[in-house]
N, C-alpha and C positions, 0 to 999 in steps of 0.2 A: 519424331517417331522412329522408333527400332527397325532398322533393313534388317532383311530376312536373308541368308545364306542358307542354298539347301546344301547339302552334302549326302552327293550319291555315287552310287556305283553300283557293277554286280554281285554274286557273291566271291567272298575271298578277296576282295579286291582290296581288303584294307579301312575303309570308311568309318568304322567303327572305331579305327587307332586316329584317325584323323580327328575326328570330332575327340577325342579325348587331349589329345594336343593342343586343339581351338580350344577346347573348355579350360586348360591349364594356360591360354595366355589371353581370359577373362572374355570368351564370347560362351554366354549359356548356350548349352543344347537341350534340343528335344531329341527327346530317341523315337521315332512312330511305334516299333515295333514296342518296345516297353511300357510305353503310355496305353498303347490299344488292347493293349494283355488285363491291361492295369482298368481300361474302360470295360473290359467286358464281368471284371468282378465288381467293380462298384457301382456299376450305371445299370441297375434292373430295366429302365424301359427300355435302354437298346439291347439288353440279353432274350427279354420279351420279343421284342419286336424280333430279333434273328429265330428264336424258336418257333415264331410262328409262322415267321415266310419259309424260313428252311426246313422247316420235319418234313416236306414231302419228298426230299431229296436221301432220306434213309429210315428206313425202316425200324422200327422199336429194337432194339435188342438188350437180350439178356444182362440186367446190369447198368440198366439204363431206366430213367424214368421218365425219357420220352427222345423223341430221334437225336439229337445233339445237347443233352440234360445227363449229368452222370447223377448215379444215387444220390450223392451228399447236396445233390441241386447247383451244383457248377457246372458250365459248358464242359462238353471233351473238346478241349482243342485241339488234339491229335487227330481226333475223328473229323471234325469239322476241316482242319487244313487238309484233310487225306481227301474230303472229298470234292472241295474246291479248286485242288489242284488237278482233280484228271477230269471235272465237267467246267466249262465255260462259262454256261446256263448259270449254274448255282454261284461260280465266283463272280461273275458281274451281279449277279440278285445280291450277295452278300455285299461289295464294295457298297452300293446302292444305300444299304442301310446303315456300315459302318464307317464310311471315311468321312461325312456330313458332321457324324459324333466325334469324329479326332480334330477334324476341322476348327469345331468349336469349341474344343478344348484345348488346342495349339492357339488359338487367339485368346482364350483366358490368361493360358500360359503367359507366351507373349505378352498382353497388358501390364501382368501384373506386378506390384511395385517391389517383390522381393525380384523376376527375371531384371526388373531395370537395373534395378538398383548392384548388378554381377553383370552388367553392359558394358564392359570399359571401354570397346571401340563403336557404342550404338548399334550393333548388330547383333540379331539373334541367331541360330544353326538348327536347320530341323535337316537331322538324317532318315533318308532313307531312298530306298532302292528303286521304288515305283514313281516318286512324286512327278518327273519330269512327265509323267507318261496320264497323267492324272487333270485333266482340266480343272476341274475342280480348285483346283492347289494353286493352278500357274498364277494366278493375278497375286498370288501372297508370297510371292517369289519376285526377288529383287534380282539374285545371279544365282550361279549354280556352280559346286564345285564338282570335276568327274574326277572321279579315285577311280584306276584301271592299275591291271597287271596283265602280263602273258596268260591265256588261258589255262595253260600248264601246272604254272606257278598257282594260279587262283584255285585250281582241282586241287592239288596237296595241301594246300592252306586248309580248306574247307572239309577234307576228309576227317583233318587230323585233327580239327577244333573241336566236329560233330559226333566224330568217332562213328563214321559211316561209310558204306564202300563208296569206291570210288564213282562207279559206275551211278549211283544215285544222283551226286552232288553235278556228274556232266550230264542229266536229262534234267534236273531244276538250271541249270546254265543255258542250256538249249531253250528251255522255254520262257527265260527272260526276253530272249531275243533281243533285235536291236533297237536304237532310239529312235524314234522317228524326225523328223525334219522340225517341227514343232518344238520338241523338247531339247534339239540340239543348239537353237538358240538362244536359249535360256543359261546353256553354259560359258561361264566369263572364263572359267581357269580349268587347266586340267593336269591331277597329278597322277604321274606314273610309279607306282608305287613296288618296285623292279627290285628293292635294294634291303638295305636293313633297315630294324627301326629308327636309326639312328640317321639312316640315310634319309630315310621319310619325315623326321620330325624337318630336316630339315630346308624339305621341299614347302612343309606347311607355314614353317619360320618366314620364308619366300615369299610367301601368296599373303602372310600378313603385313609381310613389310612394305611389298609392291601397292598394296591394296588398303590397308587401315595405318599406316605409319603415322603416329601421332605430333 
């Protein structure tokens, strides 16, 4: 069976170059954020199901065909993350119905015989930022990698990708917050991603040779 590497971090921290490095020396990734982007246009019962637990959390508006429904009949994602992100309430109702659906789709993934058959060292990579912090996940998590930088450094990364002020990118940082105890032992390896990418591929060359040397 495929061991599972998660690959996380916060923003800016890199993770995303990381898994692109794992994926060039033959461990597939899952991206969560891409797949779930990807599940909310292909998977009508859970775009259903979100539209009917969440329309009470914003009101119809103009240009809409119903609270989180844009005209063309696709979710606003913009709207929807806008308002998840400053009520509690609506983002824990939202996880509730959406990470069960990524869940099950990360183990399709995973099974399936094109993921094996791009396994070269038996292990799979699902990125992302939250999973450590996610029960849900932990039993499908073998180790965990932390990709960190200076908090500094991680603000100018993230400004300059998103094309957003700064002061944005340090209040989504502040409400990451930190890991808790649980999810800190999940982590096997942790790279500091402080340097170039040239410095960091070959921090990740490291954790594969330590770790899957064949």
């Amino acid at each position: 069976m495929l061991r599972t590497i998660a690959v996380t971090g916060g923003i800016g921290s890199g993770k995303s170059l990381v898994c692109r490095f794992l994926e060039e020396r033959g461990f597939p990734v899952y991206d969560s954020d891409g797949r779930t982007k990807s599940l909310y246009v292909r998977d009508m019962e859970l775009t259903g199901r979100i539209r009917e637990k969440m329309a009470h959390f914003v009101p119809e508006a103009e240009g809409m065909a119903d609270g989180f429904l844009l005209a063309d009949g696709k979710l606003d994602l913009k709207r929807l993350s806008s308002i998840v992100f400053r009520n509690a309430e609506a983002r824990l109702l939202l996880e509730s119905i959406v990470h069960p659906a990524v869940l099950q789709d990360f183990m399709a993934w995973k099974d399936s015989p094109e993921t094996a058959g791009r396994a070269s060292h038996g292990a799979v990579v699902i990125e992302s930022a939250i999973i450590l912090e996610k029960p849900l996940f932990r039993d499908v998590i073998d180790t965990a990698v932390l990709v960190t930088a200076p908090a500094e450094v991680r603000l100018g990364r993230s400004a300059a990708r998103d094309g957003v002020p700064p002061e944005s990118i340090r209040k989504r940082m502040e409400a990451q917050g930190e890991l808790s105890s649980e999810a800190n032992g999940k982590i096997g390896f942790i790279i500091v991603n402080d340097g170039t990418p040239d410095d960091l591929r070959r921090k990740v060359d490291q954790f594969i040779d330590s770790n899957y040397r064949k």
